[in-house]
C-alpha positions, 0 to 999 in steps of 0.5 A, a space after each residue: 914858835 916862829 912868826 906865823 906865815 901870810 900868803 895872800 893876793 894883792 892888787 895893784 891900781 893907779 891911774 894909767 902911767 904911775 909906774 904899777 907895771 915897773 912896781 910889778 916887775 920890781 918886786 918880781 925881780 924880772 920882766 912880767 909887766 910891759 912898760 913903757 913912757 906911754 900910759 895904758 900899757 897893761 891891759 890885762 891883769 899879770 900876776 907876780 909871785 914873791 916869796 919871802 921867808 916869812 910871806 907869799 905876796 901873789 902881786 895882780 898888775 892891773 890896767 891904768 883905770 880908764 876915764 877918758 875913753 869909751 871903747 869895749 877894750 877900754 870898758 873892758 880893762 875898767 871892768 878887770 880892775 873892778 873884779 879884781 878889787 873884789 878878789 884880793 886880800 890888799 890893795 896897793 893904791 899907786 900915786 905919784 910923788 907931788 902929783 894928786 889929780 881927779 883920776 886919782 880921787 876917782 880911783 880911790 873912790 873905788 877901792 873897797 872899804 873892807 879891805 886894806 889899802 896901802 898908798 904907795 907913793 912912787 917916783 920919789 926920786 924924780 920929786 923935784 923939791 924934796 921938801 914938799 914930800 912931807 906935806 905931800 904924805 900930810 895931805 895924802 893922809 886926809 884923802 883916806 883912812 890908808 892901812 899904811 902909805 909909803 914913799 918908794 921909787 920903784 925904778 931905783 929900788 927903793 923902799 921895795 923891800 920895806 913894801 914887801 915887809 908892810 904888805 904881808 901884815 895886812 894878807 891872811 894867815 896860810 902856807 905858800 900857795 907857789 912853790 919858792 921858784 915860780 914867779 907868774 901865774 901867767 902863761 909863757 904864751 901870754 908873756 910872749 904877746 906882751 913882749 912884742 906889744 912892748 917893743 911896738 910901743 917903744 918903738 914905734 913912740 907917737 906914731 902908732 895909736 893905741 889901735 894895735 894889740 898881739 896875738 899868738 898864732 902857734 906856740 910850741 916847745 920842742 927840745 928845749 926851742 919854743 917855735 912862735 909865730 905872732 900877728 901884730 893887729 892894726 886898724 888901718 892899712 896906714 898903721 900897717 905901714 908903720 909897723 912894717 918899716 921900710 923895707 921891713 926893718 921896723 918889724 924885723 927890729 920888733 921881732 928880734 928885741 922881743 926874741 932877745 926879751 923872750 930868751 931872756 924870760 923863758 930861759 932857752 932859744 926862741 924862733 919867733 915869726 911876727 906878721 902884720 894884719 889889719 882888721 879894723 875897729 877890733 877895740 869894739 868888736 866883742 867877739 874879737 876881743 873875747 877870742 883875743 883874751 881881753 
């Protein structure tokens, strides 16, 4: 008889800007997650699917858990990553390499004790003095009872495929949920909003807040062509400005990067329609952020 097949839901947690999104679409093997240099990228949890011969991992890429801020939004991301916890078979608990802070401790603190927890050690290659990794993995070890920890570099590739190996011993026994070919849970609709907030924090670097999200006004997909139209929201009528550029070069450089991202994604032509409106204090308007989909 062969060896038995695992199919199961695995979160991934950290503190914002350890690299969960870029752990997510590496092991996807596509762009699912957007990233960026600036912390709390992700706000909503975006599944990957990976399907090996031997396994299914259903990878949940939640937010960076927030301990800073105190806005409905931000309440509200604490709150996924909580649910989330609850849901899945594994955890995979992303630090970075040589860095250990009180986010981390705190996070860790939440994590359920019935459950596996695999520490996943990223960015090994930008650890300045290897030497200290050992002692790091030492130390690590005496924080928590880990399943398993392991050192990767998930914007190298390394390591991904031993993750992908250990994770599956800890998920339960079962056929594939997904067919081999599907890699999301999430809607083309969703992908869209997150790539155009990408481009807005790439682009925009410092000079944009964290007072800006996505909406997606109109999808639709006719002969191949999916027709999109999209509003950027901002808090001030200052922000708008910024988003738009002059001459509104900046929003038409958001518009195309994303267009080019979405082709890429979806796998055909995009027509993609992309405004500015400003609607002050939505981070804490419930309301708004329900219709919104946070």
């Amino acid at each position: 008889m062969g060896e038995a097949y695992h199919c199961g839901y695995v979160a991934i947690v950290g503190r914002p800007n350890v690299g969960k999104s870029t752990l997510l679409n590496r092991l996807a093997g596509l762009k699912l997650s957007i990233t960026s240099r600036k912390p709390q990228t992700t706000r909503n949890l975006v599944t990957g699917i990976v399907t090996r011969q031997q396994a299914q991992l259903i990878l949940v890429d939640t937010p960076g858990f927030q301990t800073r801020f105190g806005s409905v939004l931000n309440r509200g991301m604490n709150r996924m990553v909580t649910q989330s916890l609850s849901r899945v078979d594994a955890v995979l608990m992303v630090v970075e390499a040589l860095k250990y802070g009180a986010e981390d401790h705190r996070l860790i603190e939440l994590l359920p004790r019935r459950k596996p927890v695999l520490l996943v050690i990223n960015k090994i290659d930008r650890a300045s003095d290897r030497k200290r990794l050992l002692p790091f993995i030492k130390r690590m070890s005496e924080v928590r009872d880990f399943a398993e920890i392991i050192p990767i570099s998930a914007a190298k590739g390394k390591g991904i495929e031993e993750l992908i190996e250990v994770t599956a011993k800890y998920l339960p026994q079962g056929p594939a949920i997904h067919a081999v070919d599907e890699i999301t849970e999430a809607s083309e609709r969703f992908l869209a909003a997150e790539l155009i907030r990408e481009k807005i924090f790439r682009l925009l670097g410092d000079e944009l807040p964290y007072v800006s999200t996505v909406i997606i006004d109109n999808f639709v997909e006719e002969q191949g062509l999916r027709r999109i139209s999209a509003s950027i929201i901002v808090d001030k009528e200052s922000h708008k400005g910024i988003v738009v550029g002059v001459g509104g070069g900046r929003l038409k450089e958001i518009a195309s990067k994303a267009r080019r991202d979405m082709e890429k994604l979806f796998g055909g032509k995009v027509f993609l329609e992309v405004w500015v409106k400003v609607k002050s204090g939505w981070a804490d308007d419930e309301r708004f952020l329900k219709r919104s989909g946070y």
